[in-house]
C-alpha positions in Angstrom: -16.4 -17.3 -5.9 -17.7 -14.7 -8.8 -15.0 -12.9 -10.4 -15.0 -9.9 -12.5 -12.1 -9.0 -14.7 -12.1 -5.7 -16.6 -9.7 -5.0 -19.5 -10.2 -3.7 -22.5 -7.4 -6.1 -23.5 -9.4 -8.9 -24.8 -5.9 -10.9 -25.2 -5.2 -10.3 -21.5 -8.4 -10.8 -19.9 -8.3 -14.5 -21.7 -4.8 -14.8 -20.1 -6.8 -13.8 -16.4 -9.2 -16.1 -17.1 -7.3 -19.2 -17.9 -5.1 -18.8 -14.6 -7.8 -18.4 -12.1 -9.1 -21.2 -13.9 -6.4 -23.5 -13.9 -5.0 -22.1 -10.2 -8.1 -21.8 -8.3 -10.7 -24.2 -7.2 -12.6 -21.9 -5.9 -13.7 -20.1 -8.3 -16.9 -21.0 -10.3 -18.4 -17.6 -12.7 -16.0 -15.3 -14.8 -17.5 -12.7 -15.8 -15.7 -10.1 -18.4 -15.9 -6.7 -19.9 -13.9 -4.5 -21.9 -14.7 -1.2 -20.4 -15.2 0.4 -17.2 -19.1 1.1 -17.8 -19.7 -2.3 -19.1 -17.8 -3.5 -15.5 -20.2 -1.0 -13.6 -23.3 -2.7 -15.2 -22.2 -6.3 -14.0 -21.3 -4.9 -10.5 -24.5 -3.6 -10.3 -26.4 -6.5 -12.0 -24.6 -9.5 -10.0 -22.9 -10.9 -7.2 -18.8 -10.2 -7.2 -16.8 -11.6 -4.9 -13.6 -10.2 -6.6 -12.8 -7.8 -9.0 -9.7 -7.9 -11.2 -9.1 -4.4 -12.2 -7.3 -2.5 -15.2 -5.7 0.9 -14.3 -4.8 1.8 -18.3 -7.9 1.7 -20.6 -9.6 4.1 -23.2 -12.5 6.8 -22.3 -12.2 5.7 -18.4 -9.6 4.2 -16.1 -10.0 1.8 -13.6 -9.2 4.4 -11.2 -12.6 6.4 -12.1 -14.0 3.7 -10.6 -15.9 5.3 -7.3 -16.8 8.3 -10.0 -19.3 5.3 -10.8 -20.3 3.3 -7.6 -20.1 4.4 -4.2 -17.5 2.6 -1.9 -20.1 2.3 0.8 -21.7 -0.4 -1.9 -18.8 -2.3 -2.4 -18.5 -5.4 -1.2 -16.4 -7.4 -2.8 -12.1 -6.8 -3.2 -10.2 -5.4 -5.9 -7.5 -5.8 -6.9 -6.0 -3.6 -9.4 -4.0 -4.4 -12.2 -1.2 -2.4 -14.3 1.8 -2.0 -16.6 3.3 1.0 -14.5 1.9 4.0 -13.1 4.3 4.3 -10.2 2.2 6.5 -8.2 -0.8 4.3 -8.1 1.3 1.6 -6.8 2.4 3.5 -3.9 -1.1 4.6 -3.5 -2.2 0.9 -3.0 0.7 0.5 -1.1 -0.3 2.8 1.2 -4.0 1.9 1.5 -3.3 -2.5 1.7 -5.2 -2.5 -1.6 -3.5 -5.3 -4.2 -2.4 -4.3 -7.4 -0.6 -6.9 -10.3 2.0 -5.6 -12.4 1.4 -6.6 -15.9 2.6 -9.5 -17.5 0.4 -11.4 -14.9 2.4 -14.3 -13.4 0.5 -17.0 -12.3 1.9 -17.6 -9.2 1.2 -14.2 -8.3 -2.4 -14.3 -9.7 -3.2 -17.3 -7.1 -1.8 -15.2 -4.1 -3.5 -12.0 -4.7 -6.9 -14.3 -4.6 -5.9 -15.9 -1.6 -5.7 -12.9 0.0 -8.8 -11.3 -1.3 -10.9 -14.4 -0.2 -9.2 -14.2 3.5 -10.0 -10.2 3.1 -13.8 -10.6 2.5 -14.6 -12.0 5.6 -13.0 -8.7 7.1 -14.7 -5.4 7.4 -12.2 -3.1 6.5 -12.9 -2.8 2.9 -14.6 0.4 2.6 -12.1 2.0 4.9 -9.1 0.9 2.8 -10.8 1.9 -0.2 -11.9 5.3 1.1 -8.2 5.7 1.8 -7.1 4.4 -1.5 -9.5 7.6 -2.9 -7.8 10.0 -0.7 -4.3 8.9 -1.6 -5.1 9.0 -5.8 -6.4 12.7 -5.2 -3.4 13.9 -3.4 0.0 13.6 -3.0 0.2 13.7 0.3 -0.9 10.3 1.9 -1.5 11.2 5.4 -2.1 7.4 7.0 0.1 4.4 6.5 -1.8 1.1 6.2 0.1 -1.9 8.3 -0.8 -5.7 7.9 -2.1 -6.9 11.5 -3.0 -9.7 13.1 -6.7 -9.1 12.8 -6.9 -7.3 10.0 -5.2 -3.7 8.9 -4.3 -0.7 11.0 -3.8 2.9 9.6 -1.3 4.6 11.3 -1.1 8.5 11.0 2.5 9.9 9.4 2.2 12.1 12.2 1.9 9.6 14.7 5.2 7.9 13.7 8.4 8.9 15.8 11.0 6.2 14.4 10.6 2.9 12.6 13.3 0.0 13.8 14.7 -2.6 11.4 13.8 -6.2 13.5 15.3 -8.8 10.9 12.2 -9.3 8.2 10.0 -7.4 10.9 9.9 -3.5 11.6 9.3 -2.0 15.0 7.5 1.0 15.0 7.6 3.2 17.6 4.5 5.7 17.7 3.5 8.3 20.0 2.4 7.7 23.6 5.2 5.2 23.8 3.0 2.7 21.3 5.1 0.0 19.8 4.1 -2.1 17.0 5.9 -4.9 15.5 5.0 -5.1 11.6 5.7 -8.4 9.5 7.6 -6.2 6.6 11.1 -5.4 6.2 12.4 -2.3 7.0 13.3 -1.6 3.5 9.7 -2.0 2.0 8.6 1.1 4.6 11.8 2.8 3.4 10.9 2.7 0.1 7.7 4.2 1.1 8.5 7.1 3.1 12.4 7.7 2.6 11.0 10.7 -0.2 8.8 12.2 2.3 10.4 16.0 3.5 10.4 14.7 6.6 11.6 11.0 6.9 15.3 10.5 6.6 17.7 7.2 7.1 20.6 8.5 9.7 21.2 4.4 9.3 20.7 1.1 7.7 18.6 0.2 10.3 16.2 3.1 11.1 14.4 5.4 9.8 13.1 8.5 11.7 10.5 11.2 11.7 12.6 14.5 11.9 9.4 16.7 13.4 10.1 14.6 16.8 14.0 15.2 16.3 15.0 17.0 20.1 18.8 16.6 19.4 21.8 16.3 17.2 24.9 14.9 19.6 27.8 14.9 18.4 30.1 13.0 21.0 31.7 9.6 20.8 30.1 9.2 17.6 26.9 11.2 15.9 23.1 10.1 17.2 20.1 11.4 17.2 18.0 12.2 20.3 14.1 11.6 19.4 11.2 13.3 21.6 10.5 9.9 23.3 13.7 9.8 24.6 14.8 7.1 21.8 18.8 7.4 20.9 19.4 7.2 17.4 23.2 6.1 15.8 24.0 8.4 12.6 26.1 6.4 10.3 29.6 7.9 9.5 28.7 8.3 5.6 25.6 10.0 7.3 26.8 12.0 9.4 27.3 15.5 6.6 24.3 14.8 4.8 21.8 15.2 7.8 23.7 18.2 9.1 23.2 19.6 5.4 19.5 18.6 5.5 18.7 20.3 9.1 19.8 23.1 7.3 17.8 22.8 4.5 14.8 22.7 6.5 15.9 25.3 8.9 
């Protein structure tokens, strides 16, 4: 396996290097470079399997990255690394493209490889990038990528009615009566889509799309009645604050 690390950290791309080194068998060339340009030219020069990414450098960030290459030429994965930049990360988040948070651990270093090398022999790359792009130009990410059996499967915001906590497993309920059953907590889609205007918590163990919301009932207890029929139980603590939010949005 080639690898590519980019930095301009020279200090951090030695750190890279010595972990895939010492953590993977697999792979045999390292190739550096301490700018984005200089990273193009080897892309474009050799054979990557995986590139390792900065987000924060001088002149160009690793995000300007398809300002340089076309994503219908890339072929290998990425996987992006960075300090912070809290809106990237839910941008990769929301595309199934892998990101590091800086200081790189090596225990984490070895997974995000194993999962590239399982990725490459999938052929979704270009779509997950091209959805990656779309979700670092705007604010409003308009698919949701979800982890499947045989590979990833955007989902449409629109096309979500309620998502159901199933232990460490989420049940999403889609239009058309589609159900999926995702191998992520409830919490980590939470975390995701809890901010959006239109995705709210009435519990600890759903969370719903209010554009499908038919009915507020208010009798022995407070639940919500979704479009597909699906009864939803508003928590006591709840129960105010989504009476205060219809109204907001009213």
């Amino acid at each position: 396996m080639n690898v590519l690390i980019v930095d301009d950290e020279s200090k951090a791309r030695s750190l890279l290097s010595t972990i895939l080194k010492e953590n993977s068998a697999e792979v045999t060339n390292i190739l550096e470079a301490s700018t984005l340009l200089e990273g193009v030219e080897l892309i474009k020069n050799n054979k990557i399997d995986v590139l390792f990414l900065d987000i924060e450098m001088p002149q160009y960030s690793g995000l300007e990255l398809f300002d340089f290459i076309s994503i219908e030429s890339v072929n290998f994965e990425i996987i992006f690394t960075t300090a912070y930049s809290e809106y990237a990360i839910k941008a990769f988040e929301f595309s199934a493209i892998d990101y590091l948070l800086k200081p790189l651990r090596p225990n984490k270093v070895k997974e995000a490889l194993e999962k590239a090398s399982k990725s490459l022999s999938q052929n979704q790359l270009q779509q997950r990038l091209l959805e990656l792009k779309n979700s670092l130009s705007s604010d409003k990410f308009s698919k949701l990528a979800l982890p499947v059996e045989d590979g990833v499967l955007f989902v449409k915001l629109d096309e979500i009615y309620v998502l159901e906590a199933d232990g460490m497993y989420t049940t999403f309920n889609l239009t058309n009566y589609r159900k999926i059953l995702i191998s992520k907590p409830l919490k980590y889609f939470s975390d995701l889509l809890e901010h959006k205007e239109l995705f709210y918590k009435p519990h600890r163990s759903y969370l719903v799309n209010l554009k499908y919301l038919q009915k507020v009932v208010k009798k022995e207890g407070t639940y919500i009645e979704m479009e597909n029929e699906m009864r939803i139980p508003v928590s006591k603590e709840k129960k105010e604050e989504l009476i205060n939010l219809l109204q907001d949005l009213q």
